[in-house]
VEXVEXLO-551698 format. One line per field, with one value per residue (C-alpha): x, z, y; residue number from 0. Coordinates in steps of 0.02 Angstrom, whole numbers, plus 50000, padded with zeros to 5 digits. Layout:
u <- X|... .
w <- Z|... .
v <- Y|... .
seq <- NUM|... .
//
This chain:
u <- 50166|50016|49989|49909|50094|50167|50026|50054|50238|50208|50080|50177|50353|50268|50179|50356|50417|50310|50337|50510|50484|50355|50485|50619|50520|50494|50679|50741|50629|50569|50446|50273|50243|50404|50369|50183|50236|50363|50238|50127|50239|50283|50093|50079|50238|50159|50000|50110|50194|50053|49982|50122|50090|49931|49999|50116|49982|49892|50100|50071|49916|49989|49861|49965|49831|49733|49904|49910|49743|49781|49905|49811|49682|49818|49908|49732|49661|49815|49846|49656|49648|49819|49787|49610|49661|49812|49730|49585|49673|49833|49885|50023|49968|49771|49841|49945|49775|49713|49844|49844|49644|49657|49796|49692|49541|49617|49712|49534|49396|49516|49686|49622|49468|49546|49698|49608|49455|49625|49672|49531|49506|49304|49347|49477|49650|49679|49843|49887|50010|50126|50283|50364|50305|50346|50511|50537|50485|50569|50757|50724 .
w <- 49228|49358|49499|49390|49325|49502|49547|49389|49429|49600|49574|49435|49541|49682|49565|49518|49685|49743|49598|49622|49812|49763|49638|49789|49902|49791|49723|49911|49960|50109|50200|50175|50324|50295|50107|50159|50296|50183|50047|50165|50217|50064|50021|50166|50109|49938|49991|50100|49950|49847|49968|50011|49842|49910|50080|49968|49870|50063|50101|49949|50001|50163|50245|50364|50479|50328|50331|50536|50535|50408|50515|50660|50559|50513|50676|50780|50655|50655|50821|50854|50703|50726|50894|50904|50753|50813|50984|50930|50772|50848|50667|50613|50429|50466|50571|50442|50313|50453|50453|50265|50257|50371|50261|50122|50200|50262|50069|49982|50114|50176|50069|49889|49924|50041|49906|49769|49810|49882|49698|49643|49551|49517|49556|49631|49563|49466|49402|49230|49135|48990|48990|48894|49066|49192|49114|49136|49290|49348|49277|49386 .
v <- 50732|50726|50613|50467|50460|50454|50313|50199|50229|50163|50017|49943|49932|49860|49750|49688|49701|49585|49461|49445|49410|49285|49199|49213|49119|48980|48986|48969|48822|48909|48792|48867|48976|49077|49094|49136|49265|49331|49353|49444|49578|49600|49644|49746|49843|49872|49915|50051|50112|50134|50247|50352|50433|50474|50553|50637|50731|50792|50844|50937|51035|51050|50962|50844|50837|50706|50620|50597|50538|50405|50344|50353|50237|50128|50121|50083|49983|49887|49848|49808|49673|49620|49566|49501|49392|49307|49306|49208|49096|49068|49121|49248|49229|49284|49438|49484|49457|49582|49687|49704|49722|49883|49954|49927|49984|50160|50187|50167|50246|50373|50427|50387|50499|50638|50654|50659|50792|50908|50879|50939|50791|50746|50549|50465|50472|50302|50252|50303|50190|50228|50150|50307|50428|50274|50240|50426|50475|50300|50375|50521 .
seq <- 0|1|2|3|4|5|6|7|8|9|10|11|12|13|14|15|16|17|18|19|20|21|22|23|24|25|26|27|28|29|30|31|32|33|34|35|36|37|38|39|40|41|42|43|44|45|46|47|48|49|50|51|52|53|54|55|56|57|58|59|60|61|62|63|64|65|66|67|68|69|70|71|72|73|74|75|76|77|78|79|80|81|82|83|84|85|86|87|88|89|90|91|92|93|94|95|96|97|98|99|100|101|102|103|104|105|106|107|108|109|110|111|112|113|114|115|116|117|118|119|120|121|122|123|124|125|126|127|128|129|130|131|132|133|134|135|136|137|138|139 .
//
């Protein structure tokens, strides 16, 4: 197995993750700020996820310095976005679009491309699927 494995692993059980959140906040009748909100963390918890496989290829390498500035991109970026937003909306849902558009930002400028040349991979590492290796390395 190589990391494409571990990434199509990843991406398709938050993909499924987040569907059955989505189907949970319709199912409980939530009134449409919660079910938004809750929707949104969720994101922001995938998008997390996704890109801890990432960090875990730099842990890999050793290179913990790539994974401490990703967080300090994350943390900074963050806080900066999170706040201006709600601070000039008034709105928790656009601060968490915020929050989630940093995360994003920092897993494809930063850990996508740092992870992948320490791979020694000649692009970035995209996920691979194959539900024989996912169901595998998902029993493990």
């Amino acid at each position: 197995n190589d990391a494409r494995d571990y990434v199509g692993l990843n991406v398709a059980s938050a993909a499924i993750g987040l569907a059955i959140v989505g189907m949970l906040t319709i199912f409980m009748q939530y009134d449409p700020l919660t079910s938004t909100l809750v929707f949104l963390v969720a994101l922001s918890k995938c998008v997390e996820c996704i890109s801890q496989t990432y960090l875990g290829l730099m842990q890999r390498y050793e290179r913990l310095d790539y994974c401490a500035t990703s967080f300090m991109i994350k943390g900074i970026g963050t806080v900066v976005a999170f706040a201006a937003l709600l601070y000039t909306t008034g709105s928790f849902p656009i601060a968490m679009l915020g929050l989630i558009t940093v995360w994003i930002g920092a897993f494809y400028f930063w850990d996508t491309r740092i992870a992948s040349t320490l791979h020694g991979a000649s692009s970035v590492i995209m996920p691979r699927f194959s539900l024989q290796l996912t169901s595998q390395l998902a029993r493990r």
